[in-house]
PyMOL Python script that loads the backbone (N, CA, C, O; Angstrom):
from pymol import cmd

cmd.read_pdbstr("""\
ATOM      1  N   UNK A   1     106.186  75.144  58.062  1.00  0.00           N
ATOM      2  CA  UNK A   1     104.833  74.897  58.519  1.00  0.00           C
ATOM      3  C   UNK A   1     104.437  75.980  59.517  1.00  0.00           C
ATOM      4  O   UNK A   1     105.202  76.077  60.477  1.00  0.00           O
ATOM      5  N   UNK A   2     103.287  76.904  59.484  1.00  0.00           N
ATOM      6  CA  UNK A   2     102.585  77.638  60.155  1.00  0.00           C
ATOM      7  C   UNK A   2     101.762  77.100  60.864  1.00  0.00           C
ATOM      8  O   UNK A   2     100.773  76.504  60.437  1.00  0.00           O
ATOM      9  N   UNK A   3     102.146  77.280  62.372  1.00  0.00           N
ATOM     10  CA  UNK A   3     100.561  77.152  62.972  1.00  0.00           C
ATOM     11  C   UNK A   3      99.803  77.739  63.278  1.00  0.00           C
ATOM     12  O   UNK A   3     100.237  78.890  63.338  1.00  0.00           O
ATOM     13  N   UNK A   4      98.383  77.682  63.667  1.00  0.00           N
ATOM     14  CA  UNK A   4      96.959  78.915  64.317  1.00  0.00           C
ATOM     15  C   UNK A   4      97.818  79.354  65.641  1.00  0.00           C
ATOM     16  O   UNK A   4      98.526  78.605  66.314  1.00  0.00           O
ATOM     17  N   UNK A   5      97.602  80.644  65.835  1.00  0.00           N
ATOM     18  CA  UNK A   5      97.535  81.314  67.189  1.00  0.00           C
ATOM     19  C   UNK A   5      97.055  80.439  68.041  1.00  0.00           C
ATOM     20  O   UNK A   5      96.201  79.708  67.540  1.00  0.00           O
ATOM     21  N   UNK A   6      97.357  80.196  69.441  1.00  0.00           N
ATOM     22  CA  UNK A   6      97.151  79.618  70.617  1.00  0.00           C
ATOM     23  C   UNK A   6      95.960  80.183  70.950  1.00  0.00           C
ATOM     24  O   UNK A   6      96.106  81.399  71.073  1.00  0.00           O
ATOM     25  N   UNK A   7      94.353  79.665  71.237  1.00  0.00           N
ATOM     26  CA  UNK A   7      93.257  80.640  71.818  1.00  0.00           C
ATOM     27  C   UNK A   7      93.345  81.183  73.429  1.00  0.00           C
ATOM     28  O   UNK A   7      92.397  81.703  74.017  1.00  0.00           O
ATOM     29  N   UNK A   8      94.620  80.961  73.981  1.00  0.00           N
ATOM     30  CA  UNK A   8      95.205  81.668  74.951  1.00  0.00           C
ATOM     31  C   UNK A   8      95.709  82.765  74.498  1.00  0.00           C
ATOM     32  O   UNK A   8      95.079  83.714  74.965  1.00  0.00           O
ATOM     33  N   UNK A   9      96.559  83.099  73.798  1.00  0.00           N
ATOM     34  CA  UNK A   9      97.210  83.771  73.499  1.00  0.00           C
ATOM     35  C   UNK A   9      96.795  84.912  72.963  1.00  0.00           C
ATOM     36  O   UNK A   9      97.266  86.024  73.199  1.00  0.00           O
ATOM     37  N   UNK A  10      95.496  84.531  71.897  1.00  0.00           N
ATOM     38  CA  UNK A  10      94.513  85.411  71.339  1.00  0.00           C
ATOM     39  C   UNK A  10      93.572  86.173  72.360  1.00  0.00           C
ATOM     40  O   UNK A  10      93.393  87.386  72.477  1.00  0.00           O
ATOM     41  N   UNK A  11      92.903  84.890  73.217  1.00  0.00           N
ATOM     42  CA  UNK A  11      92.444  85.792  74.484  1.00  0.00           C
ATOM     43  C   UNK A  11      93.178  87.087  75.026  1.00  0.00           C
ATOM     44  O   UNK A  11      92.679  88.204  75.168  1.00  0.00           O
ATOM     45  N   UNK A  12      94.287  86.747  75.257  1.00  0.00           N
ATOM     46  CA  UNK A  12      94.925  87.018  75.837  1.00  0.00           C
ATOM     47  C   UNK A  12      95.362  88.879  75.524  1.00  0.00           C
ATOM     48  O   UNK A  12      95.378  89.787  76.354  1.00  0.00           O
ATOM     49  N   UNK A  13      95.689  88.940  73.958  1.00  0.00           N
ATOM     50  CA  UNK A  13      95.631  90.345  73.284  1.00  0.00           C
ATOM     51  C   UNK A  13      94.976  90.935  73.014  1.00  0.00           C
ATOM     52  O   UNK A  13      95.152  92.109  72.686  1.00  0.00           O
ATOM     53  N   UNK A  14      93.386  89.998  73.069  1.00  0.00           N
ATOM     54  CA  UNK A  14      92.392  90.597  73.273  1.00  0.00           C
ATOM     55  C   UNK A  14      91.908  91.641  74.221  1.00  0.00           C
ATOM     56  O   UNK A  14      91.694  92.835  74.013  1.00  0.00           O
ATOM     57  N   UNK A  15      91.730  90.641  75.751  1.00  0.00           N
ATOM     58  CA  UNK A  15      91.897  91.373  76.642  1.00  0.00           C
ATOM     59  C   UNK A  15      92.672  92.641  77.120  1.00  0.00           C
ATOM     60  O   UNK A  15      92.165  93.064  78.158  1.00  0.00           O
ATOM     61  N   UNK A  16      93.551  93.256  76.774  1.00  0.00           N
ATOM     62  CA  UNK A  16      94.770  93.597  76.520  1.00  0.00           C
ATOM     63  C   UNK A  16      94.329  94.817  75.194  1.00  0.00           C
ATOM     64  O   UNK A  16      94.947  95.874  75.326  1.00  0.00           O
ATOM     65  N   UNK A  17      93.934  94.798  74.698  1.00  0.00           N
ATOM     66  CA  UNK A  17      93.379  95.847  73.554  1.00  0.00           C
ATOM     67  C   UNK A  17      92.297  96.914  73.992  1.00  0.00           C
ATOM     68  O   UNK A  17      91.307  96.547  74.624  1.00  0.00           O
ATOM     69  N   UNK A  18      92.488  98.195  73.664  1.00  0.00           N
ATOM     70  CA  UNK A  18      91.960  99.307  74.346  1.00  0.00           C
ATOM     71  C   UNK A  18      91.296  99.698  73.325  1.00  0.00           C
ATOM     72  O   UNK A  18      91.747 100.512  72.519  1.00  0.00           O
ATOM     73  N   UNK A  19      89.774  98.987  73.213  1.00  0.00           N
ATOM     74  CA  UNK A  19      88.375  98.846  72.091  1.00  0.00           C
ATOM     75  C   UNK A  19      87.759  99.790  72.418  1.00  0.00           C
ATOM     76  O   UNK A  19      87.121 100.416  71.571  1.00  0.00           O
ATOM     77  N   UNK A  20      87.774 100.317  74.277  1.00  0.00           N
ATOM     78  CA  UNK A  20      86.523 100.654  74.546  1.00  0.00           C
ATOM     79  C   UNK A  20      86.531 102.084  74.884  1.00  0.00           C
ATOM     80  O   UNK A  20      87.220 102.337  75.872  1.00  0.00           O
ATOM     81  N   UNK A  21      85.775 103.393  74.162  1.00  0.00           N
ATOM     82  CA  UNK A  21      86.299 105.201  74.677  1.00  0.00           C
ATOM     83  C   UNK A  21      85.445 105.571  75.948  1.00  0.00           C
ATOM     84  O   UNK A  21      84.267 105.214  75.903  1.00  0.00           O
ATOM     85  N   UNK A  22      85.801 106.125  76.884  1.00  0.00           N
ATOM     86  CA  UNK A  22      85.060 106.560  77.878  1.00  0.00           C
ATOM     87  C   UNK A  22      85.573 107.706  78.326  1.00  0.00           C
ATOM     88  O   UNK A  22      86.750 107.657  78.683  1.00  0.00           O
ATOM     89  N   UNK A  23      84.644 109.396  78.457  1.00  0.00           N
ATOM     90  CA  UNK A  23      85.046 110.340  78.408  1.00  0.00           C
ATOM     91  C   UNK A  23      84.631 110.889  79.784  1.00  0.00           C
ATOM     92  O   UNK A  23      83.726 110.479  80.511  1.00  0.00           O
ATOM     93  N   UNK A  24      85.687 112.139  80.032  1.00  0.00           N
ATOM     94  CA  UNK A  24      85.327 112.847  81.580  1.00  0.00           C
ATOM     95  C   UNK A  24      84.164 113.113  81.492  1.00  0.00           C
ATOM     96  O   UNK A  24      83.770 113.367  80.354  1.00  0.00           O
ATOM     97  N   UNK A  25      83.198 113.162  82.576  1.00  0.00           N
ATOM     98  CA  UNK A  25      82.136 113.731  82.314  1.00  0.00           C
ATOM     99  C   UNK A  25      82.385 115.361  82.914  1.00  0.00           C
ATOM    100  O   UNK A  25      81.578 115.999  82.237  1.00  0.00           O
ATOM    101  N   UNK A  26      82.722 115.839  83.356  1.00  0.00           N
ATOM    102  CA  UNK A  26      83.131 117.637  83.447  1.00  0.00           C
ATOM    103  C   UNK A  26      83.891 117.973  82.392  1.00  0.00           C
ATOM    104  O   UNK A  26      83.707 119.042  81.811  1.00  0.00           O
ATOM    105  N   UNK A  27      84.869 117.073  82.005  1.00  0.00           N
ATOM    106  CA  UNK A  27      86.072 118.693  80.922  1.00  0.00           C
ATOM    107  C   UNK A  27      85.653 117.592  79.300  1.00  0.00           C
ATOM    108  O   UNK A  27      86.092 118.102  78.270  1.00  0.00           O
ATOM    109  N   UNK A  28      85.049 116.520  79.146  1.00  0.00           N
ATOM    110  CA  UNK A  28      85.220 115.535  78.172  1.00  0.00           C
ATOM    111  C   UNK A  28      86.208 115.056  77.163  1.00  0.00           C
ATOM    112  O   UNK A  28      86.109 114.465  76.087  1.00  0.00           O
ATOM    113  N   UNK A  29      87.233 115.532  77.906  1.00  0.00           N
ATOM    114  CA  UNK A  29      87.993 114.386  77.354  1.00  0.00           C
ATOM    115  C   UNK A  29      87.960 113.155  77.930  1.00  0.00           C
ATOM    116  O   UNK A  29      87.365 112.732  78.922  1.00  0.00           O
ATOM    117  N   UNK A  30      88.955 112.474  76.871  1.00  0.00           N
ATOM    118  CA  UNK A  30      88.705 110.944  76.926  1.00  0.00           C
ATOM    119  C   UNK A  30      89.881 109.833  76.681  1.00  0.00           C
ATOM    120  O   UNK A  30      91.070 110.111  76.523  1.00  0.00           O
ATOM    121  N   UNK A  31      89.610 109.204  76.680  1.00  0.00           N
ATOM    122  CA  UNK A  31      90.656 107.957  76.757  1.00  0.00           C
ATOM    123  C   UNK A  31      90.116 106.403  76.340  1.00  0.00           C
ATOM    124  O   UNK A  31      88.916 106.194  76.513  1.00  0.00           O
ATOM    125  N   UNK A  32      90.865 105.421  75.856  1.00  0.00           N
ATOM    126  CA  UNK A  32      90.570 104.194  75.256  1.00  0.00           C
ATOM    127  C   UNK A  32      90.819 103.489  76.740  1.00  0.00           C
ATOM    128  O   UNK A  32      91.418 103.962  77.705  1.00  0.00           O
ATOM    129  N   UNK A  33      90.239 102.357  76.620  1.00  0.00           N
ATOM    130  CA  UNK A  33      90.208 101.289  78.109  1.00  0.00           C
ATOM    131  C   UNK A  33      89.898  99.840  77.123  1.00  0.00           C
ATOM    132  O   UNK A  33      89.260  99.559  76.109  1.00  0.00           O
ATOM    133  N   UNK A  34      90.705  99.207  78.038  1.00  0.00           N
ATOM    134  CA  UNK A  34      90.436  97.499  77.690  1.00  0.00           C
ATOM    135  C   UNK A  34      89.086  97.438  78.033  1.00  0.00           C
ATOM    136  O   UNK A  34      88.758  98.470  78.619  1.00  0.00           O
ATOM    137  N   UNK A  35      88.006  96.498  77.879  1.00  0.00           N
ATOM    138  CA  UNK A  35      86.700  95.559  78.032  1.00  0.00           C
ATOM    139  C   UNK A  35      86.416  95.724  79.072  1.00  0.00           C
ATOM    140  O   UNK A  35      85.301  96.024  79.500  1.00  0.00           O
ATOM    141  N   UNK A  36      87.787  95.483  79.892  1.00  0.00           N
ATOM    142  CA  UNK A  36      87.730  94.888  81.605  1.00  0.00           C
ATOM    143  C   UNK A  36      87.843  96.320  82.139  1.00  0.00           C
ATOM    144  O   UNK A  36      86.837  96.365  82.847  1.00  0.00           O
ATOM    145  N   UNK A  37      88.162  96.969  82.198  1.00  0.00           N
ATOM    146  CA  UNK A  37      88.583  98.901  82.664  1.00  0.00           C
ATOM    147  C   UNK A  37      86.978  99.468  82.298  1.00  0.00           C
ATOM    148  O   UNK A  37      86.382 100.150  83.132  1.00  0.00           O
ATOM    149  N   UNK A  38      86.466  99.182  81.224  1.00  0.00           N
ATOM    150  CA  UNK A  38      85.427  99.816  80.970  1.00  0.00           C
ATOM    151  C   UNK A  38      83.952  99.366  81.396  1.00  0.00           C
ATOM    152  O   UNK A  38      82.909  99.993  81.215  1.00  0.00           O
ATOM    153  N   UNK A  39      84.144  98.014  82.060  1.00  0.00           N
ATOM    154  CA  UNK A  39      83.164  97.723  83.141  1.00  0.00           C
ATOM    155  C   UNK A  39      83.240  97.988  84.411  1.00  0.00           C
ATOM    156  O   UNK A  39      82.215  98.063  85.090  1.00  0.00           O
ATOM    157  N   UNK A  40      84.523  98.180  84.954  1.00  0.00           N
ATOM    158  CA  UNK A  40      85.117  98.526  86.608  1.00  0.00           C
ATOM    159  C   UNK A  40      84.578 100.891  86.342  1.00  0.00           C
ATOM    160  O   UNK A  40      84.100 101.771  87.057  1.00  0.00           O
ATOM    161  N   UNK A  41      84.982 100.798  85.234  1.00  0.00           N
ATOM    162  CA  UNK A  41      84.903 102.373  85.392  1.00  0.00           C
ATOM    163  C   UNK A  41      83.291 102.573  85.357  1.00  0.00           C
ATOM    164  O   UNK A  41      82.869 103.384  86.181  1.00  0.00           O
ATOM    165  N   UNK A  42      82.205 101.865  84.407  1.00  0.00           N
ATOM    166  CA  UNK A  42      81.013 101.951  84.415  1.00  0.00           C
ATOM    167  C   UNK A  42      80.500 101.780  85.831  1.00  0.00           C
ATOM    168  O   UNK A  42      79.897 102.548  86.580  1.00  0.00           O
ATOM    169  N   UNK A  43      80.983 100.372  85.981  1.00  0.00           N
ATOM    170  CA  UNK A  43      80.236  99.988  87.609  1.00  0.00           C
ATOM    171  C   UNK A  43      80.435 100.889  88.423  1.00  0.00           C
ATOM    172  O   UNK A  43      79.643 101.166  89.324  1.00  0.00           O
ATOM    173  N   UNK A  44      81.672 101.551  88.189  1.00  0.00           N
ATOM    174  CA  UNK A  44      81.806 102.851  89.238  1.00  0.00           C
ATOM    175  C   UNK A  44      80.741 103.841  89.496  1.00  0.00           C
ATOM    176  O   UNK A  44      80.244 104.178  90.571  1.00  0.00           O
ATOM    177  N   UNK A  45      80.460 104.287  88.144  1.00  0.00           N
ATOM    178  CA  UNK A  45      79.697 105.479  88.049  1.00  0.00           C
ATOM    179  C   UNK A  45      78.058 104.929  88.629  1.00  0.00           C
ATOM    180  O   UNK A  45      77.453 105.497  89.538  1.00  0.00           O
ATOM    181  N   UNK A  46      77.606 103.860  87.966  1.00  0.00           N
ATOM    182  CA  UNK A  46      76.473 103.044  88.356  1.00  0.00           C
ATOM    183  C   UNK A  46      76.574 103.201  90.232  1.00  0.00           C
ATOM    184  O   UNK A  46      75.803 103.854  90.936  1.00  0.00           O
ATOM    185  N   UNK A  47      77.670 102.449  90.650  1.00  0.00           N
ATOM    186  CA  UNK A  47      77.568 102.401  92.208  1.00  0.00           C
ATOM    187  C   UNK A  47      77.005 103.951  92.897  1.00  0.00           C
ATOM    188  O   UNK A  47      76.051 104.183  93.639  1.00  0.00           O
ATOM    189  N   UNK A  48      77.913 104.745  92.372  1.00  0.00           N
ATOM    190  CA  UNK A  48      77.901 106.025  92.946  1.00  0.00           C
ATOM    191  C   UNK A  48      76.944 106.862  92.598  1.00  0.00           C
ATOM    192  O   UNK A  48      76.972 107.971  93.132  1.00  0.00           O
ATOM    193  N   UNK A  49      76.021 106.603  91.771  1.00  0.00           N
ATOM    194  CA  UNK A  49      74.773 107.099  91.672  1.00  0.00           C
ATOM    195  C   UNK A  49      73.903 106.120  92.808  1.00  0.00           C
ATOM    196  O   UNK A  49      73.409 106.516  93.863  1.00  0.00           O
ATOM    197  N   UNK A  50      73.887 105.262  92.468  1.00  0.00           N
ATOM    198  CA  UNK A  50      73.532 104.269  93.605  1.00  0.00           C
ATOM    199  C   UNK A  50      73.561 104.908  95.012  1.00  0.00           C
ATOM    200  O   UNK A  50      72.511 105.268  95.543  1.00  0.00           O
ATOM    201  N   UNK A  51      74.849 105.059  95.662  1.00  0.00           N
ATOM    202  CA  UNK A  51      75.049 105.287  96.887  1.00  0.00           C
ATOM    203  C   UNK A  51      74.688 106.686  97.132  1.00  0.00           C
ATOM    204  O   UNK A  51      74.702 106.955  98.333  1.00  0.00           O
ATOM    205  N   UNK A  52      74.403 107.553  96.446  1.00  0.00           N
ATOM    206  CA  UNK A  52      74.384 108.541  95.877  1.00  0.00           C
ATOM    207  C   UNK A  52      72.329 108.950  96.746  1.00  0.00           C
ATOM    208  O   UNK A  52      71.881 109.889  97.404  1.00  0.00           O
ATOM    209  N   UNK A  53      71.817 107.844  96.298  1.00  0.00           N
ATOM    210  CA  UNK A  53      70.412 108.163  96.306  1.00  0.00           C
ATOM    211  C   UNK A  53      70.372 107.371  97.566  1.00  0.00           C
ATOM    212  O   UNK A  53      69.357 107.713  98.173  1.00  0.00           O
ATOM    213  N   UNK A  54      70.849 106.712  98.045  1.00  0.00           N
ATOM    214  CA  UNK A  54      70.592 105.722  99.273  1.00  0.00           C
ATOM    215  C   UNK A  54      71.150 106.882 100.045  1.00  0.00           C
ATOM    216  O   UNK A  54      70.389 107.029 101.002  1.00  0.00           O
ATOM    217  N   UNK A  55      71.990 107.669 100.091  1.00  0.00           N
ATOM    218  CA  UNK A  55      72.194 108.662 101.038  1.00  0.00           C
ATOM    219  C   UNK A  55      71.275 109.847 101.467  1.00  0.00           C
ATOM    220  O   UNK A  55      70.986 110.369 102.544  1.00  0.00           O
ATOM    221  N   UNK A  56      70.883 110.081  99.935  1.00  0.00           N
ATOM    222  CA  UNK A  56      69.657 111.120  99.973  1.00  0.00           C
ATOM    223  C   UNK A  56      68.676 110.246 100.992  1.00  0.00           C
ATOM    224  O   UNK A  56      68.634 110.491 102.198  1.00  0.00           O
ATOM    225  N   UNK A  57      67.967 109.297 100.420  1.00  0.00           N
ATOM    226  CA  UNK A  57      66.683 108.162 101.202  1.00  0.00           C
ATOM    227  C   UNK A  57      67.233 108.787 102.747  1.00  0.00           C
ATOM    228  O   UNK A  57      66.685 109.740 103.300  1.00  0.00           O
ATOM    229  N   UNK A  58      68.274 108.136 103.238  1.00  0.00           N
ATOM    230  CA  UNK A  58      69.000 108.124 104.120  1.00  0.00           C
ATOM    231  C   UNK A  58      68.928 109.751 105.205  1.00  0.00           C
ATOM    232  O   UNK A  58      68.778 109.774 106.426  1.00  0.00           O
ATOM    233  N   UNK A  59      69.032 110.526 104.609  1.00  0.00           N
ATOM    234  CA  UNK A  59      69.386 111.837 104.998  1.00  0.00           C
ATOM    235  C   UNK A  59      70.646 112.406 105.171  1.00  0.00           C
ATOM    236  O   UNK A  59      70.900 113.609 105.231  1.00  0.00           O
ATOM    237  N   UNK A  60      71.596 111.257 105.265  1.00  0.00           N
ATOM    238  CA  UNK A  60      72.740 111.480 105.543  1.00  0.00           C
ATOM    239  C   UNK A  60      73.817 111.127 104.537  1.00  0.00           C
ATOM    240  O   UNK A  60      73.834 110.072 103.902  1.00  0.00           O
ATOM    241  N   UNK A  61      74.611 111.985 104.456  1.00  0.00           N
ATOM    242  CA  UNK A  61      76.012 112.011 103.178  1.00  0.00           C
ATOM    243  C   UNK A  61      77.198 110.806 103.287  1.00  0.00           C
ATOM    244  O   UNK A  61      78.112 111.212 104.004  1.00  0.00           O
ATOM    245  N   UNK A  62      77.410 109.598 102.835  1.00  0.00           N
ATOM    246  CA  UNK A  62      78.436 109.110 102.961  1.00  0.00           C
ATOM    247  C   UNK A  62      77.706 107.685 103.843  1.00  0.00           C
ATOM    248  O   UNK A  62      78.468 106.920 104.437  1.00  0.00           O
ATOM    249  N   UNK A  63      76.375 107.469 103.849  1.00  0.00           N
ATOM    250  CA  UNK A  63      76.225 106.138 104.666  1.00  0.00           C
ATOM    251  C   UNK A  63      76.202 104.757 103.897  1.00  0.00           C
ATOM    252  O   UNK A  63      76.021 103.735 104.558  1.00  0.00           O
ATOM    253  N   UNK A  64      76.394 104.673 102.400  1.00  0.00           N
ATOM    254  CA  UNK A  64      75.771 104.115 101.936  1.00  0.00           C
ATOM    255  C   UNK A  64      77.104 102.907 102.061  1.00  0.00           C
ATOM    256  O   UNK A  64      78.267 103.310 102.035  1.00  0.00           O
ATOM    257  N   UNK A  65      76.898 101.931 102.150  1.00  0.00           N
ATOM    258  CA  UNK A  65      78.211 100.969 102.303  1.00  0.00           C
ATOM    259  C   UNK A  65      78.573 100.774 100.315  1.00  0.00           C
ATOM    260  O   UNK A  65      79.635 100.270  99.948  1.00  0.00           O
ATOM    261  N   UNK A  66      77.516 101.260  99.300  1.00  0.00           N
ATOM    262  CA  UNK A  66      78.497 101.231  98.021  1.00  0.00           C
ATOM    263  C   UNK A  66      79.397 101.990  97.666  1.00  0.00           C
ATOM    264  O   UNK A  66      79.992 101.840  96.599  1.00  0.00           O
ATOM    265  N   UNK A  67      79.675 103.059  98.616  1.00  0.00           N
ATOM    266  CA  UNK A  67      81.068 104.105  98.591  1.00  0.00           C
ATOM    267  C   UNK A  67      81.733 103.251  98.789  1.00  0.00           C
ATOM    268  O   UNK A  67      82.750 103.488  98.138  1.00  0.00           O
ATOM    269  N   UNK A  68      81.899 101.910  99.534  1.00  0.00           N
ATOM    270  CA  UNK A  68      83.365 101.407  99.464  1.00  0.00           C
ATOM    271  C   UNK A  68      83.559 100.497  97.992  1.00  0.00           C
ATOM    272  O   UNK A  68      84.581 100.051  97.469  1.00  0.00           O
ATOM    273  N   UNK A  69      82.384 100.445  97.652  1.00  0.00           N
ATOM    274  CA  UNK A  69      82.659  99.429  95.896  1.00  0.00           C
ATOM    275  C   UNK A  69      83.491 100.841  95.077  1.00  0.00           C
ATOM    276  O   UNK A  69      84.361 100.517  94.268  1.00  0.00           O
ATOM    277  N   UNK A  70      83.273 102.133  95.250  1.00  0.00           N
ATOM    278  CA  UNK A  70      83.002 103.223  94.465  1.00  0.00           C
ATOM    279  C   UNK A  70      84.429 103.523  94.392  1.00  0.00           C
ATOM    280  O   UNK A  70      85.025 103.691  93.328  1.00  0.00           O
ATOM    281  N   UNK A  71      85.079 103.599  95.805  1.00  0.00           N
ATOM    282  CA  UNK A  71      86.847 103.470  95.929  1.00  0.00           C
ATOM    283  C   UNK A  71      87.468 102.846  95.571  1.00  0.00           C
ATOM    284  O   UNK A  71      88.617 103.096  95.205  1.00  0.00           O
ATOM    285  N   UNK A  72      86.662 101.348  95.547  1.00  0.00           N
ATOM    286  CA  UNK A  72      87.741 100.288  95.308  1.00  0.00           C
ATOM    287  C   UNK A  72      88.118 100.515  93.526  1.00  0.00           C
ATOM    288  O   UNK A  72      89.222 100.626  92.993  1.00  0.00           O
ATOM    289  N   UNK A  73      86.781 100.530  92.924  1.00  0.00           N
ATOM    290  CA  UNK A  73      87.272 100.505  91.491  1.00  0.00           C
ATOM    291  C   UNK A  73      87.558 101.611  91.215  1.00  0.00           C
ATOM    292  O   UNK A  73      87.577 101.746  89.991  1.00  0.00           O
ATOM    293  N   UNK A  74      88.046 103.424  92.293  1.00  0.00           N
ATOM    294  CA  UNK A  74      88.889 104.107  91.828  1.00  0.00           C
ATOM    295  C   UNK A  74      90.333 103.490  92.144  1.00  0.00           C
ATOM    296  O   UNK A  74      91.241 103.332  91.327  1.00  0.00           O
ATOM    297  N   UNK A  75      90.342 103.280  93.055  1.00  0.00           N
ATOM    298  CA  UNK A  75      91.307 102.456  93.551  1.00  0.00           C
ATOM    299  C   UNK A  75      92.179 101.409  92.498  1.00  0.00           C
ATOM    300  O   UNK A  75      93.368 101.186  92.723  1.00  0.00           O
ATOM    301  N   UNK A  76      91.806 101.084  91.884  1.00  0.00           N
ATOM    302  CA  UNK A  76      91.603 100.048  90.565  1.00  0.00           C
ATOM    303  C   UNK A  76      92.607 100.838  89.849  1.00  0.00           C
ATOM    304  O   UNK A  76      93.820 100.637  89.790  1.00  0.00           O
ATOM    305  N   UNK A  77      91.931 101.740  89.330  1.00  0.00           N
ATOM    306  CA  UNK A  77      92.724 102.807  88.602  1.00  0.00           C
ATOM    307  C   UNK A  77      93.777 103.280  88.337  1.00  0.00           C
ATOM    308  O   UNK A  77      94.475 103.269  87.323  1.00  0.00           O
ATOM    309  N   UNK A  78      93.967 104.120  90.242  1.00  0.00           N
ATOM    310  CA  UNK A  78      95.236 104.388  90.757  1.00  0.00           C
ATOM    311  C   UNK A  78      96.002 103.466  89.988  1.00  0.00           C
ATOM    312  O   UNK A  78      96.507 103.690  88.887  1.00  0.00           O
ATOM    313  N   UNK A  79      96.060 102.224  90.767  1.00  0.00           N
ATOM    314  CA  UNK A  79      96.954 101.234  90.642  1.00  0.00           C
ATOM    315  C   UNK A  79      97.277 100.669  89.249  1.00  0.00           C
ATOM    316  O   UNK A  79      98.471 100.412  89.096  1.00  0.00           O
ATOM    317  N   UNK A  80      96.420 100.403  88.132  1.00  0.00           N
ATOM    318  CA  UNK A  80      96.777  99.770  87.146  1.00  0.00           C
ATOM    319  C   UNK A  80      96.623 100.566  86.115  1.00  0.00           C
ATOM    320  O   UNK A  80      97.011  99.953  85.120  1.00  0.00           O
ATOM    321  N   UNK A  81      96.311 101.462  85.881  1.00  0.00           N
ATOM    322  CA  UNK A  81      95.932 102.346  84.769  1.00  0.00           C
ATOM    323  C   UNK A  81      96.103 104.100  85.326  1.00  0.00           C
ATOM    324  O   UNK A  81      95.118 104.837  85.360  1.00  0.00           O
ATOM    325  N   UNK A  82      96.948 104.387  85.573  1.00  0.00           N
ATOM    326  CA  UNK A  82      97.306 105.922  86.187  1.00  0.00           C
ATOM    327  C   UNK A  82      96.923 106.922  85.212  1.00  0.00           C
ATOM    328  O   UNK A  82      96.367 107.986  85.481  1.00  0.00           O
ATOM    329  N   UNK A  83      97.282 106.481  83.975  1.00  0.00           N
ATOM    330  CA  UNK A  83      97.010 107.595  82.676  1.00  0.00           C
ATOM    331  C   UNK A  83      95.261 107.922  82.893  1.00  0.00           C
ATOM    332  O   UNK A  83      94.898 109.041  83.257  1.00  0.00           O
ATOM    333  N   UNK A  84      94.221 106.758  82.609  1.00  0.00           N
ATOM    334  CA  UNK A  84      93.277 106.548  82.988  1.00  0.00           C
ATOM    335  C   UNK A  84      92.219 107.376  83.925  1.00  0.00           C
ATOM    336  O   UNK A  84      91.247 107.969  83.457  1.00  0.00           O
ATOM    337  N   UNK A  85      92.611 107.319  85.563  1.00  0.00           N
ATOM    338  CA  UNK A  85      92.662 107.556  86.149  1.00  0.00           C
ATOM    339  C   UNK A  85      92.762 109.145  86.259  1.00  0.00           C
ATOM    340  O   UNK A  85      92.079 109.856  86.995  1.00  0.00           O
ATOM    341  N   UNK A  86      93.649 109.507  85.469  1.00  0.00           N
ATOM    342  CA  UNK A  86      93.853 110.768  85.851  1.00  0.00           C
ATOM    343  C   UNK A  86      92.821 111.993  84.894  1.00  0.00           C
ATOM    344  O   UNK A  86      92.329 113.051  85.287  1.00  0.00           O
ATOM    345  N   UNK A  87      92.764 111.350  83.564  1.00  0.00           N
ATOM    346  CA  UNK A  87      91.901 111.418  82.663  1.00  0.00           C
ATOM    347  C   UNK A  87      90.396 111.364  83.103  1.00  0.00           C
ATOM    348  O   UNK A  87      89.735 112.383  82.907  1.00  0.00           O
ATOM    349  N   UNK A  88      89.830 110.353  83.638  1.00  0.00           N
ATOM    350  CA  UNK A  88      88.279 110.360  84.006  1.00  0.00           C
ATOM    351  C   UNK A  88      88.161 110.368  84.786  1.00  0.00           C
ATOM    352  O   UNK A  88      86.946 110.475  84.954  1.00  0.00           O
ATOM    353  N   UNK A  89      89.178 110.273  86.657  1.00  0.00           N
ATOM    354  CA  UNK A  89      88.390 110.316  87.684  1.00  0.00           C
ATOM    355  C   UNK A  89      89.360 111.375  88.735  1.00  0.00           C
ATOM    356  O   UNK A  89      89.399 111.431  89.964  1.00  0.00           O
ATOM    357  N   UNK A  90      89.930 111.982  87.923  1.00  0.00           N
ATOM    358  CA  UNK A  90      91.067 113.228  89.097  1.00  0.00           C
ATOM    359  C   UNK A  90      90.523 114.491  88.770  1.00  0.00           C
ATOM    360  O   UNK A  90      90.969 115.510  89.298  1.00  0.00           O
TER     361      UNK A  90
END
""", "prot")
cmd.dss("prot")
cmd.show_as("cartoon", "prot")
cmd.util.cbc("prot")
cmd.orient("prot")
């Protein structure tokens, strides 16, 4: 007797599956990312344009408090995905 996959389990390799391509933007190469990597790396780029123009508004380089969202999900990187990391944000 066969049973269905556990929908944990399926979640689970789901999550876990590298669906999504996202390329350097200077040299373009690129690399595959799970679902979850490829919203932390988007939000990145989103923030830092963000903080980006609030500094300009600002006059000043580095005030914008979304530089610390901008680290954290390089930060992200570092830590769980090094190949990644080194590929789109070194």
């Amino acid at each position: 007797m066969t049973t269905a996959p556990n929908k944990e389990i399926i979640d689970h390799i789901k999550s876990k599956a590298k669906t999504e391509e996202r390329m350097n933007r200077m040299n373009g190469e690129s690399i595959m990312l799970t679902k979850e990597e490829s919203i932390i790396h988007d939000r990145l780029f989103i923030n830092e344009l963000a903080a980006t123009l609030e500094d300009k508004a600002a006059g000043v380089d580095g005030t914008s408090k979304l530089w610390d969202k901008v680290r954290k999900d390089i930060n992200y990187f570092r830590q769980h995905n090094a190949e990644a990391y080194m590929v789109l944000l070194d």
